[in-house]
C-alpha positions as CSV (number, residue, x, y, z in Angstrom):
1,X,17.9,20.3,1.4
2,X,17.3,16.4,1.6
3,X,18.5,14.1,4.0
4,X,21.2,12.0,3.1
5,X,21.8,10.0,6.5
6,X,19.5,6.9,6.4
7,X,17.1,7.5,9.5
8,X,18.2,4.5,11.4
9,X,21.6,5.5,11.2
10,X,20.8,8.5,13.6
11,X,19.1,6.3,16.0
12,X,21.0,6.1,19.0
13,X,21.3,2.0,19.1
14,X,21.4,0.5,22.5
15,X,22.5,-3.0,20.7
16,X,25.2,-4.2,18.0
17,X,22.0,-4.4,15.6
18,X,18.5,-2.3,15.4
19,X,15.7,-3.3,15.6
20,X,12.9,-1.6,13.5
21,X,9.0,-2.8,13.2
22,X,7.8,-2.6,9.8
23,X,3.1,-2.2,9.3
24,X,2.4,-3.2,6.1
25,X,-1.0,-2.5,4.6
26,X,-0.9,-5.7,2.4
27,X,2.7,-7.9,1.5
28,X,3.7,-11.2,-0.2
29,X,3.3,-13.7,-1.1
30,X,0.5,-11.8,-2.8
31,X,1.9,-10.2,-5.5
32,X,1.6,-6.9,-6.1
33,X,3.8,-3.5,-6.4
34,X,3.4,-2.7,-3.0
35,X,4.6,-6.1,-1.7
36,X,7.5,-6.5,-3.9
37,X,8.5,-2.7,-3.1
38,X,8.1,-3.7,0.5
39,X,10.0,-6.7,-0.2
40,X,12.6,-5.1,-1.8
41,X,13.2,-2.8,0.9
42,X,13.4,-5.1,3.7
43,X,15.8,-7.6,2.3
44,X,18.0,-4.4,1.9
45,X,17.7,-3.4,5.0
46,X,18.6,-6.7,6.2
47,X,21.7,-6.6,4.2
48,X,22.2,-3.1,6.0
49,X,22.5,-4.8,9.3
50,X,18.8,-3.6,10.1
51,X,17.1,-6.3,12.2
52,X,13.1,-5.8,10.8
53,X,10.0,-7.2,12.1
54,X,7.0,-6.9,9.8
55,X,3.3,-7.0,10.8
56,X,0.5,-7.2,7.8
57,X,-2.4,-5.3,8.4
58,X,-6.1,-6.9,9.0
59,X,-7.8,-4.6,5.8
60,X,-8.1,-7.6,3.9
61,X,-10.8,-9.4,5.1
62,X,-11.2,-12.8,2.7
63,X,-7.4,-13.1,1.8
64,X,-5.8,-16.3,3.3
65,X,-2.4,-15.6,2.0
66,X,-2.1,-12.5,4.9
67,X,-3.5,-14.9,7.2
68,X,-0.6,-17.3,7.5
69,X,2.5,-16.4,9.0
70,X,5.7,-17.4,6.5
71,X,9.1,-16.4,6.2
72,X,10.7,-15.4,2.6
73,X,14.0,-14.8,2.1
74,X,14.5,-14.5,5.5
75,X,12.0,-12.0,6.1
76,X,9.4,-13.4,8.9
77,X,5.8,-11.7,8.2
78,X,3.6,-12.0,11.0
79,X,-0.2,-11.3,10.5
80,X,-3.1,-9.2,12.4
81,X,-5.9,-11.0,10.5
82,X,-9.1,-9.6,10.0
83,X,-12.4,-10.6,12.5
84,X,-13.8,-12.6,9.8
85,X,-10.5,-14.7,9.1
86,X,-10.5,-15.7,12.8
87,X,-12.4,-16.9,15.5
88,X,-11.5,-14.7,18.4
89,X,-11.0,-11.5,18.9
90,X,-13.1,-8.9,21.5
91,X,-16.1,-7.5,21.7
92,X,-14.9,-4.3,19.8
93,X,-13.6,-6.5,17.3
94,X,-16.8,-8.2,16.3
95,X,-18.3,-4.7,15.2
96,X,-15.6,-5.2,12.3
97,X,-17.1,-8.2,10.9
98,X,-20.2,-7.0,9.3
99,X,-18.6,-4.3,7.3
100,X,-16.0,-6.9,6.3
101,X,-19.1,-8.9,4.6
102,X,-20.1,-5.7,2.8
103,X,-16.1,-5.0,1.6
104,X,-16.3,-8.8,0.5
105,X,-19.3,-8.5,-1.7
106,X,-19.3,-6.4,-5.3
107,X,-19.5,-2.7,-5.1
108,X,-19.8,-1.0,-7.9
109,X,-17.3,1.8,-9.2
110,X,-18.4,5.2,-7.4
111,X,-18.0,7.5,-11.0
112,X,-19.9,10.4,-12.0
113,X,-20.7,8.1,-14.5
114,X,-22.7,6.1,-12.0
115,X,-23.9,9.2,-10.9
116,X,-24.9,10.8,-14.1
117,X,-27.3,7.5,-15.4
118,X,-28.8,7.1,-11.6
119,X,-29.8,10.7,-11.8
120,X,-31.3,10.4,-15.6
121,X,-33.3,7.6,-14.2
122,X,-35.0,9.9,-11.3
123,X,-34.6,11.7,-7.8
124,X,-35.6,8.9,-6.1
125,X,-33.2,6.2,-7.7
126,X,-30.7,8.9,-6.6
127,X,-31.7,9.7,-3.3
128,X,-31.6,5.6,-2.5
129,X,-28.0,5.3,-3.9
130,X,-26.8,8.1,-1.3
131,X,-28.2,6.6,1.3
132,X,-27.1,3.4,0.7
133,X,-23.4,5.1,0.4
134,X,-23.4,6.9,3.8
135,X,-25.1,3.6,5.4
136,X,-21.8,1.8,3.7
137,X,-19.1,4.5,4.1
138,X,-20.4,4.8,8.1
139,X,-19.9,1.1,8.5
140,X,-16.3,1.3,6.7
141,X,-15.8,3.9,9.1
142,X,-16.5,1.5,11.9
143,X,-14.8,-0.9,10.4
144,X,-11.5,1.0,10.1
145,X,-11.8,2.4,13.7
146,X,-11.7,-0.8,15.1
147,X,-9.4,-2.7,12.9
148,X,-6.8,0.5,13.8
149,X,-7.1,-0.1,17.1
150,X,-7.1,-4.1,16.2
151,X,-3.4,-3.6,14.4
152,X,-2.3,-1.1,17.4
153,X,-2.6,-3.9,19.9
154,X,-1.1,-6.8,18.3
155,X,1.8,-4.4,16.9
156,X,2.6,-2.7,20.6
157,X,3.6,-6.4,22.0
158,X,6.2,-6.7,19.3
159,X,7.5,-3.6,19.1
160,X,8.1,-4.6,23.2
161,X,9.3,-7.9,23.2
162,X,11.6,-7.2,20.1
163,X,13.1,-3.9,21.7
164,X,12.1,-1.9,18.4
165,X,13.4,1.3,18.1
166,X,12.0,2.3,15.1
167,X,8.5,2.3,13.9
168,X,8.2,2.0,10.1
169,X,4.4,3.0,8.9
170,X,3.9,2.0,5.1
171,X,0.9,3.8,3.3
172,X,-1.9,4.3,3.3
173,X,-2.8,6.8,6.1
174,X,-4.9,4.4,8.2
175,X,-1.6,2.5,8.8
176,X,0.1,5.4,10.0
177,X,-2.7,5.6,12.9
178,X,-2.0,2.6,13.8
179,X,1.8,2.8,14.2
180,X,1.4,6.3,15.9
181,X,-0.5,4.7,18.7
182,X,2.3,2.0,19.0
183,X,4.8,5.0,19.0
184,X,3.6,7.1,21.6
185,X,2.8,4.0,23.6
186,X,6.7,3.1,23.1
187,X,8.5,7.0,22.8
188,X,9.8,5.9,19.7
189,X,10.2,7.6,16.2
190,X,7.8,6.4,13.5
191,X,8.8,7.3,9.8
192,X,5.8,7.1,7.3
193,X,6.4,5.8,3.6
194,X,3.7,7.6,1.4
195,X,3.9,5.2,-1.6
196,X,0.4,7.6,-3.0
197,X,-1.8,9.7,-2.3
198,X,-4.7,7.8,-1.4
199,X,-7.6,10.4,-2.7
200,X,-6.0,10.2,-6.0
201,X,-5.5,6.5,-5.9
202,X,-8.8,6.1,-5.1
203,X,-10.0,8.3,-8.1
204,X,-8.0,7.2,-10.0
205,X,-9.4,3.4,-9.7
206,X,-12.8,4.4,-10.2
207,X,-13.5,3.6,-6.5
208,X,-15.2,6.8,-6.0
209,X,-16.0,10.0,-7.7
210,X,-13.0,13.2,-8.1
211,X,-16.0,15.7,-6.1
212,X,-17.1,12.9,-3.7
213,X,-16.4,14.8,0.0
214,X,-14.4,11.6,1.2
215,X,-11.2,13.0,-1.2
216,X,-10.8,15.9,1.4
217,X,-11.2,13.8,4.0
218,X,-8.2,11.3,3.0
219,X,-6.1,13.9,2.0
220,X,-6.1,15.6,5.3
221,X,-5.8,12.3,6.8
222,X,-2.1,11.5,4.8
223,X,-0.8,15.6,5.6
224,X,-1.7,14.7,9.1
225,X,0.4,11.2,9.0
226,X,3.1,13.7,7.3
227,X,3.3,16.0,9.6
228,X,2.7,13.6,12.7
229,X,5.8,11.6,11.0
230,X,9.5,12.4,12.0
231,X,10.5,11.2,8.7
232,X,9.0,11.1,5.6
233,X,10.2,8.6,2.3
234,X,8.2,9.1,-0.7
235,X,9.2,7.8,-4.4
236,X,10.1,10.0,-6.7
237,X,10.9,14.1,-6.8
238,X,7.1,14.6,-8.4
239,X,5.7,12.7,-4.8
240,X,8.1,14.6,-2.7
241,X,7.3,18.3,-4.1
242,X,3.5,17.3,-3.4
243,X,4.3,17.0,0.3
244,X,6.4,20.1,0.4
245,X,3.7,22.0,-1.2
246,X,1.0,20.2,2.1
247,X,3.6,22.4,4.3
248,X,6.1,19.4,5.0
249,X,10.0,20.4,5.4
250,X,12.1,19.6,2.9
251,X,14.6,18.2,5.5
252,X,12.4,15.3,6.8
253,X,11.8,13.9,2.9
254,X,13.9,11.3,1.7
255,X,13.2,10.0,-1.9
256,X,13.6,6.2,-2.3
257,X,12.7,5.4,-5.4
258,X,11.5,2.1,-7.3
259,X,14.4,0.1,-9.0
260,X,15.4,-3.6,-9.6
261,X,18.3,-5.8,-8.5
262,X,19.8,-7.2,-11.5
263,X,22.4,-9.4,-9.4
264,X,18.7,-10.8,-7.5
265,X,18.3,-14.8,-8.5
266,X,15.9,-15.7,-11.0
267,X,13.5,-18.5,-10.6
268,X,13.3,-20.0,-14.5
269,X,10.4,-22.7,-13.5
270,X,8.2,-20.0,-13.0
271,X,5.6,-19.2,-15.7
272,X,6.0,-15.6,-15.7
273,X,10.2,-16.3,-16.2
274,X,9.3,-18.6,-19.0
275,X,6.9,-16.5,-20.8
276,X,9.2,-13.1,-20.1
277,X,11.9,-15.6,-21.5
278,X,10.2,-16.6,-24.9
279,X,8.9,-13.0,-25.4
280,X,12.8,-11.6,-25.2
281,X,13.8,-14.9,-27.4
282,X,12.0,-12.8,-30.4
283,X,14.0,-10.8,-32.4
284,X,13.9,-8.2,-34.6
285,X,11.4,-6.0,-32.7
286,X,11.2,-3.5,-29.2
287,X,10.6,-5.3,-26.5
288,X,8.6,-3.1,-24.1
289,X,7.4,-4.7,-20.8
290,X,5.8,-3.9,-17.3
291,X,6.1,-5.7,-13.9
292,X,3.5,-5.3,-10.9
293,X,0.2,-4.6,-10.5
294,X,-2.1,-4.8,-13.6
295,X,-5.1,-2.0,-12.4
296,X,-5.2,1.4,-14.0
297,X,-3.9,3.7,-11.9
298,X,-0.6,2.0,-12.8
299,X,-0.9,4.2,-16.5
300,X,-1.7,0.2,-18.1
301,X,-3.7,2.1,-20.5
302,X,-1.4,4.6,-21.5
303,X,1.3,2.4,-21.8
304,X,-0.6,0.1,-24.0
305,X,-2.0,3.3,-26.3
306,X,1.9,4.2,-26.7
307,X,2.8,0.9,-27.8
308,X,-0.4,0.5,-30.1
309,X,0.6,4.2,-31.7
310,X,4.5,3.1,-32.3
311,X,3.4,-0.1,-33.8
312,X,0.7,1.2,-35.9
313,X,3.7,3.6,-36.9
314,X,6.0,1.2,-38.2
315,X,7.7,0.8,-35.6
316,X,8.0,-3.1,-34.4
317,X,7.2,-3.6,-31.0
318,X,5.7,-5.8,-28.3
319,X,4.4,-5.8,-25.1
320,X,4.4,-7.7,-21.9
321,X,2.7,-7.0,-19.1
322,X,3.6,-9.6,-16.1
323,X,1.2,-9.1,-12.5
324,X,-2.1,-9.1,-11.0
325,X,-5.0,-7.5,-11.2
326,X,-6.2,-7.6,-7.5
């Protein structure tokens, strides 16, 4: 049976409004699915009488716009920035900055592609490839330890000062870790948002290979956030029967799915409005058209094959496709 009482409405609320703090993994103003979903969901809670505080995460080392604190539609997003986007920070948080060099420079997809042609080319092109893997995936492990424990501490002064009551951890798992620190440190409730599944995002980008042994690793690191969680929200009935199946109840998962606000004001000097506005302007054909991020994981492919069969059918169509890539 699914939960139909919003979580904060179960809360008991020791003031007219509460207070729930919101760890984002990335937000706006870059643009992005995950930063408008975020978006989305905090202007709504706002409207809800939900008083949110919102902390980006430091896993973007090189990104100035999650630097800068700024407010958007009333929504105040404060920042943990990485080591390398700031000048202080301890000890521990020094350790951080090398591997945020090696996540700055270009990697190359982990396939079994890769794998395949390094292989034909001999053992000991192979064997140099692996080790240069574990030397990179040990300091990414470094890197994440500390910037957890990074976020942790500039979240659990927030979640003090603004008498949180909630603690709302959006994927992936690593920001879960964070926001069960700040949890336990508080003896609040954290809910975690899976928005994926980060093994099969990750394969699914090409970022690493479907047998590599870091999938098992993240996907016991999300059932963990799942179970740790007292509430689960995931986005759609496919996501929410993948947890159940990991062993979660079906009484702590809430669907929330994706949607638009038609009523939501729309900006016409911006270039995506204009060109979204021209492209609707044509008639006499279907007009097909995605919003968010461009990568393939998103099913960009597929969508474009299914346009490129109906047209090469007969049928007139067109497509716009309106995001980034990064």
């Amino acid at each position: 049976m699914r939960s139909s009482k919003p979580i904060w409405k179960t809360v008991p609320m020791a003031h007219d409004t509460i207070n729930v703090l919101h760890l984002l993994n990335t937000s706006l103003p870059l643009v992005n699915g995950y930063g408008l979903r975020s978006h989305a969901m905090l202007t709504a809670l706002a409207a809800d009488g939900v008083e949110n505080h919102v902390l980006t995460s430091p896993f973007h080392p090189g990104r100035s716009e999650l630097t800068m604190t700024s407010c958007i539609d009333g929504i105040n997003y404060a920042r943990c920035p990485h080591p390398l986007d700031d000048n202080c920070g301890s000890i521990v948080d020094r350790l951080a900055r090398p591997a945020g060099r090696i996540r700055l420079g270009r990697q190359g997809s982990v396939t079994e592609g890769n794998r395949n042609r390094r292989q034909a080319s001999g053992r000991t092109g192979d064997a140099l490839l692996k080790s240069k893997q574990r030397l990179r995936l040990g300091a990414l492990g470094v890197e994440q330890a500390v910037l957890v424990r990074r976020f942790a501490r500039t979240a659990l002064p927030l979640a003090h000062s603004q008498h949180c009551q909630i603690i709302h951890a959006h994927s992936p798992a690593r920001i879960f870790k964070a926001a069960h620190r700040v949890a336990k440190a508080c003896g609040l409730p954290v809910v975690y948002e899976a928005r994926g599944m980060q093994e099969a995002t990750a394969v699914a980008e090409s970022r690493i290979a479907a047998n590599d042994p870091l999938i098992r690793r993240w996907r016991d690191a999300e059932t963990q956030a799942m179970n740790l969680a007292q509430h689960v929200i995931v986005l759609g009935e496919a996501m929410r029967a993948e947890v159940m199946c990991r062993g979660i109840s079906g009484d702590k998962i809430t669907v929330v799915a994706n949607g638009c606000n038609p009523a939501a004001p729309i900006d016409d000097s911006t270039v995506a409005v204009q060109s979204a506005s021209r492209f609707l302007q044509q008639n006499g054909a279907l007009a097909v058209g995605l919003v968010g991020s461009i990568q393939r994981l998103e099913g960009v492919l597929e969508l474009i094959e299914a346009v490129a069969h109906l047209k090469n059918s007969g049928v007139p169509v067109r497509l716009l496709l309106v995001g980034s890539t990064r």
